[in-house]
N, CA, C and O of each residue as an XYZ file, in Angstrom:
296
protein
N      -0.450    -27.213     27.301
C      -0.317    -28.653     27.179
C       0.206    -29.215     28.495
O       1.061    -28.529     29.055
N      -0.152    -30.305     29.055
C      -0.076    -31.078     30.143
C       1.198    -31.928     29.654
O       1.390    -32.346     28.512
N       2.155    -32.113     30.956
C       3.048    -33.175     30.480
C       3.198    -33.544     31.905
O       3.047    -32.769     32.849
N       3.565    -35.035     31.990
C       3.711    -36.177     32.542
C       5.587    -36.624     32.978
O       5.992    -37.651     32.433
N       6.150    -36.203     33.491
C       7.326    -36.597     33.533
C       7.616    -37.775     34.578
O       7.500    -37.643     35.797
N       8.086    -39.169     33.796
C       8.589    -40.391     34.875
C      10.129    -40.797     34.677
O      10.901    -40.864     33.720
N      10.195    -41.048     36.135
C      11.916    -41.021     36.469
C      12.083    -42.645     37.288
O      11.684    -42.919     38.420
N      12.835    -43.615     36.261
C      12.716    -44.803     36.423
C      14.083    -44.783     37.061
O      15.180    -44.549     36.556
N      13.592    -45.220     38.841
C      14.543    -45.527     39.553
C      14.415    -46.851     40.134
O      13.408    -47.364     40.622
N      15.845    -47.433     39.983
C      15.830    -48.468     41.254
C      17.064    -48.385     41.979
O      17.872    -47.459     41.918
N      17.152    -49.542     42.745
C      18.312    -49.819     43.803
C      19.631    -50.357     43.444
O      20.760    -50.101     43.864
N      19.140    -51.262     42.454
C      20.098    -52.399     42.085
C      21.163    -51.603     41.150
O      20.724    -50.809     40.319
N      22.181    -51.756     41.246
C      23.730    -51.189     40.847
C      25.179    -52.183     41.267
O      25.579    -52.733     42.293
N      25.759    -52.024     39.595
C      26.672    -53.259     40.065
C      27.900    -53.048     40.840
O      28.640    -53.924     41.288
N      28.083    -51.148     40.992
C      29.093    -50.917     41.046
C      28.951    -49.697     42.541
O      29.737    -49.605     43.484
N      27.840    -48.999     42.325
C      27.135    -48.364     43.641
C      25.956    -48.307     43.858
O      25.219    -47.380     43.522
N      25.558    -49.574     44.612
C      24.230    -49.897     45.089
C      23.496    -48.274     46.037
O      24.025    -47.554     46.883
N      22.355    -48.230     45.503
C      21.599    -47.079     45.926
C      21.840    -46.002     45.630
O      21.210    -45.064     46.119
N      22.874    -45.822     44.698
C      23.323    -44.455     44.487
C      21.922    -43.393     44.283
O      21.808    -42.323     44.882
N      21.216    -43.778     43.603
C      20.167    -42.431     43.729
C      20.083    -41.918     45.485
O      20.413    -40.753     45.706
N      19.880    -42.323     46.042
C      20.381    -42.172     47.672
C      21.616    -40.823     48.064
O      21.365    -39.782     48.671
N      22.448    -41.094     47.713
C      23.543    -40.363     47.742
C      23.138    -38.997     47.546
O      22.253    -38.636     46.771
N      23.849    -38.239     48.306
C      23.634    -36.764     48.552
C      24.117    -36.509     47.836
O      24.856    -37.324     47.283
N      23.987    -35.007     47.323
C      24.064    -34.546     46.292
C      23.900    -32.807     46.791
O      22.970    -32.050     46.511
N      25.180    -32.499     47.638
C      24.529    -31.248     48.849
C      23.430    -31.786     49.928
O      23.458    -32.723     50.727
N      22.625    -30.976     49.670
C      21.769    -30.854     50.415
C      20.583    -31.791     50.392
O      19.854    -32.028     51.355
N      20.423    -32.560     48.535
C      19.287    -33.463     48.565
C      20.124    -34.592     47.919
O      21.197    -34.486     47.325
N      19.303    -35.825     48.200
C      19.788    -36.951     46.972
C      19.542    -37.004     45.681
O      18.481    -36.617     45.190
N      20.533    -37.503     45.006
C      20.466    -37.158     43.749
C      19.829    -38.133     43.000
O      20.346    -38.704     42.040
N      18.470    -38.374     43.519
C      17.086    -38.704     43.072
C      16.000    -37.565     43.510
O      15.197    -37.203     42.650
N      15.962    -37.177     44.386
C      15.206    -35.854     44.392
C      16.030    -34.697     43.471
O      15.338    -33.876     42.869
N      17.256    -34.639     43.376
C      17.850    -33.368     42.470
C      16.879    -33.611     41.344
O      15.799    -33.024     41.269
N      17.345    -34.580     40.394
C      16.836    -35.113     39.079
C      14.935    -35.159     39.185
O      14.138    -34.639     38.405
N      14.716    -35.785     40.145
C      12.728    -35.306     40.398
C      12.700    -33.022     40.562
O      12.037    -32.194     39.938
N      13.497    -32.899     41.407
C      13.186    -31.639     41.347
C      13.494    -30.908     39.657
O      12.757    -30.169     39.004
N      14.472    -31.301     39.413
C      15.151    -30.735     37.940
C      13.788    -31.274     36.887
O      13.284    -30.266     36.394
N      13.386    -31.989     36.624
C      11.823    -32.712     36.306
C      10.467    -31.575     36.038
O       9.807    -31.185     35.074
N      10.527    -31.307     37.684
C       9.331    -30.272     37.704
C       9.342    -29.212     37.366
O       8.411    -28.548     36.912
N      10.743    -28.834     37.606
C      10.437    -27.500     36.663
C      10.292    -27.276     35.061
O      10.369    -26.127     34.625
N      10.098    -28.294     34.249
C      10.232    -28.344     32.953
C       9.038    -27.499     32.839
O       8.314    -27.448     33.834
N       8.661    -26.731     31.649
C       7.453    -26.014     31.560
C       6.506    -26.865     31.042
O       6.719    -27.601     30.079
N       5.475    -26.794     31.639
C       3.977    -27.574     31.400
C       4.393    -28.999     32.520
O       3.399    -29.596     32.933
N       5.407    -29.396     32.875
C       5.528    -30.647     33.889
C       4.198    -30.688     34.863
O       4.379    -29.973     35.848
N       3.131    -31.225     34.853
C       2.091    -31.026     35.951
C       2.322    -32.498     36.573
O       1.472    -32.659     37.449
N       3.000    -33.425     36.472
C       3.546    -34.001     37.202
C       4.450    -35.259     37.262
O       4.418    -35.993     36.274
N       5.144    -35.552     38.161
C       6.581    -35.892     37.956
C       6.518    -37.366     38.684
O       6.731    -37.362     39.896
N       6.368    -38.052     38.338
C       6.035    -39.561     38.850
C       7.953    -40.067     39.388
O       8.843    -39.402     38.858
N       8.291    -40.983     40.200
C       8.821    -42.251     40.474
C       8.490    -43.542     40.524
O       7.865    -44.187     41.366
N       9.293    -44.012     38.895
C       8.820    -45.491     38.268
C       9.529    -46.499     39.366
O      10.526    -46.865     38.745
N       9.564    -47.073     40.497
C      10.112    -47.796     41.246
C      10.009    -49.095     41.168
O       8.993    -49.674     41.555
N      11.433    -49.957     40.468
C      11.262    -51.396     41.003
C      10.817    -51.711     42.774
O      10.953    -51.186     43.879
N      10.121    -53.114     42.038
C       9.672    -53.414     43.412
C      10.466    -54.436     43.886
O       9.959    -55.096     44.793
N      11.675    -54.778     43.488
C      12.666    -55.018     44.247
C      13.236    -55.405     45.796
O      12.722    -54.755     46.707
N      14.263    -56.417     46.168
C      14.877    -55.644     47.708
C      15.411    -54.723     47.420
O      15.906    -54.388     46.344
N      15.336    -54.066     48.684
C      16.091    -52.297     48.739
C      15.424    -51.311     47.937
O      15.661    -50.115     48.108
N      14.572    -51.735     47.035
C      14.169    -50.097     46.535
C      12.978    -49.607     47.243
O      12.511    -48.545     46.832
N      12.346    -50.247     48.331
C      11.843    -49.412     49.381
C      12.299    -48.313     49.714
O      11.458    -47.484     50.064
N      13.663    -47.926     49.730
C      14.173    -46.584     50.174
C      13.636    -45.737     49.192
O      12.833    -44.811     49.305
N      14.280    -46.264     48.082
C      13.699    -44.842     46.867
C      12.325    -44.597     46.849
O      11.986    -43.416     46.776
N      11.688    -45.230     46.886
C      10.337    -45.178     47.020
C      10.205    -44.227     48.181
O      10.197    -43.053     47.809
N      10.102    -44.395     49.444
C      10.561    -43.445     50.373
C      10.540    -42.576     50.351
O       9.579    -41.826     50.521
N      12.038    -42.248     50.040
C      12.793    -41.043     49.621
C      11.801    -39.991     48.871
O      11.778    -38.810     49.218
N      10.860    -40.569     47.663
C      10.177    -40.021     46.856
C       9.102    -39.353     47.432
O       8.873    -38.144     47.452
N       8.175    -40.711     48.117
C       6.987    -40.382     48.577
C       6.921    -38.941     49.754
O       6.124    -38.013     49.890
N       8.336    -39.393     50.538
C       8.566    -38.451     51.495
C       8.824    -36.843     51.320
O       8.865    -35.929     52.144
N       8.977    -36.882     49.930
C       9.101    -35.616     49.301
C       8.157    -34.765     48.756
O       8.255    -33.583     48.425
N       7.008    -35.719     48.701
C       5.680    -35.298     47.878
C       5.443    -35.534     46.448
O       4.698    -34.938     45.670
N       6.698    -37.114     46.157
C       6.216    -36.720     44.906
C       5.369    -38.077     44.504
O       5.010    -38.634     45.541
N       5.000    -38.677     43.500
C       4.204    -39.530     43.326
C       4.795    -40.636     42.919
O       5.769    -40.411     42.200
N       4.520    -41.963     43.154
C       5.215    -43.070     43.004
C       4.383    -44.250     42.714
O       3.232    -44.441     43.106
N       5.418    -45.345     41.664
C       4.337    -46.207     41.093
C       5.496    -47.640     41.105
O       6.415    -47.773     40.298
N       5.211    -48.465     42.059
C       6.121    -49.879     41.663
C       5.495    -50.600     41.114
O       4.268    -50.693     41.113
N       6.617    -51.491     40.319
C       6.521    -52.448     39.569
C       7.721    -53.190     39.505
O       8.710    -53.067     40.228
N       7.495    -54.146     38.358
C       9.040    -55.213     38.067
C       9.752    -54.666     36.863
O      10.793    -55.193     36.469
């Protein structure tokens, strides 16, 4: 069975703006949570739901730059 995993990120935070950003070791802990994603068994692939927002250009980014797949919206 095929599964579809989406990880609805944005920027906006009232208390720490961008935190998906934030390291987390070695990656941000928006790629941790996308990597933690793919390995689910049957995951064939792992989308980033991205407001299209100011500032969530980064996450978007961040994502695309990683290889993983990305989809904005409002």
């Amino acid at each position: 069975m095929s599964l579809a995993v989406i990880v609805q990120a944005r920027a906006a935070s009232s208390r720490i703006p961008l935190k998906l950003l934030e390291s987390l070791g070695e990656r941000s802990a928006l790629l941790r949570c996308m990597d933690r994603c793919r390995a689910i068994e049957g995951a064939e692939l792992v989308i980033a739901a991205v407001a299209d927002g100011p500032g969530d250009d980064e996450i978007a980014e961040e994502a695309t730059d990683a290889g993983y797949m990305v989809t904005r919206g409002p």
